[in-house]
C-alpha positions as CSV (number, residue, x, y, z in Angstrom):
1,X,55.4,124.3,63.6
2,X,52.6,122.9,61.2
3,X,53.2,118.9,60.5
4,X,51.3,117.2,57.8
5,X,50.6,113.6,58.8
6,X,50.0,110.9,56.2
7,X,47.9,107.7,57.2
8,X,49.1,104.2,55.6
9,X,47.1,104.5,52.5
10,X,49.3,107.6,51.1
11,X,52.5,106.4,52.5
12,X,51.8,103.4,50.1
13,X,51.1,105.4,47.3
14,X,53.9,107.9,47.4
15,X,56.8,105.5,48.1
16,X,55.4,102.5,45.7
17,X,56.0,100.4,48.9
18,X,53.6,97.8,50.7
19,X,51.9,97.7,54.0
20,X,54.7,94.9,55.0
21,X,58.0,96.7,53.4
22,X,57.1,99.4,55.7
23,X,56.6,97.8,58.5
24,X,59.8,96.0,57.5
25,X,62.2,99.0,56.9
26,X,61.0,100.7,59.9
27,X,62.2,97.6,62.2
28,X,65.5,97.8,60.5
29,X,65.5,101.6,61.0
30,X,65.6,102.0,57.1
31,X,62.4,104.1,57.2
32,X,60.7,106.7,59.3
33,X,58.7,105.8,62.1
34,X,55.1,106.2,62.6
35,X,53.5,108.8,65.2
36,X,51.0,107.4,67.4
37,X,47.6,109.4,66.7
38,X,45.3,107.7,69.1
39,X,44.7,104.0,70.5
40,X,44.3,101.9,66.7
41,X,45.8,104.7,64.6
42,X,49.0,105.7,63.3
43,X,50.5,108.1,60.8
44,X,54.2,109.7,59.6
45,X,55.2,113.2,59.0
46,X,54.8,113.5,55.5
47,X,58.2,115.8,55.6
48,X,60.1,113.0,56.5
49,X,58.6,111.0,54.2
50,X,59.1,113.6,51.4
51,X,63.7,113.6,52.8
52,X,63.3,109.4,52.6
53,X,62.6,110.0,49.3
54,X,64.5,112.6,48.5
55,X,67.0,110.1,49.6
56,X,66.3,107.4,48.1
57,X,66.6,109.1,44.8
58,X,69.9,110.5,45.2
59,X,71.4,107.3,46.3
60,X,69.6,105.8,43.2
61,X,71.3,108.4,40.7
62,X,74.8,107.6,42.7
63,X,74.7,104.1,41.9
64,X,74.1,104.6,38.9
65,X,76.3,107.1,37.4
């Protein structure tokens, strides 16, 4: 199975969230967590980025129907 993996930068500009909400949601388990990709780096499978938001959106359209 082929994974995409999205650094920081593109996780940023796909959700409209900051460095620190990530980092945030992910300690409060309200986001995906990062792979390891070496000693410095990490990354997240832009799949399960793509179902966050997929989320997201339909809890959005819930609340407010």
């Amino acid at each position: 199975m082929m994974h995409n993996i999205l650094r920081l930068p593109a996780v940023k500009t796909r959700t409209g969230l900051s460095r620190s909400t990530i980092y945030l949601r992910v300690a409060q388990g309200k986001f995906p967590k990062p792979v390891s990709l070496g000693a410095r780096a990490v990354g997240w499978v832009e799949s399960e980025i793509q179902e966050w938001l997929e989320r997201q959106i339909e809890s959005s359209r819930k609340a407010n129907a």
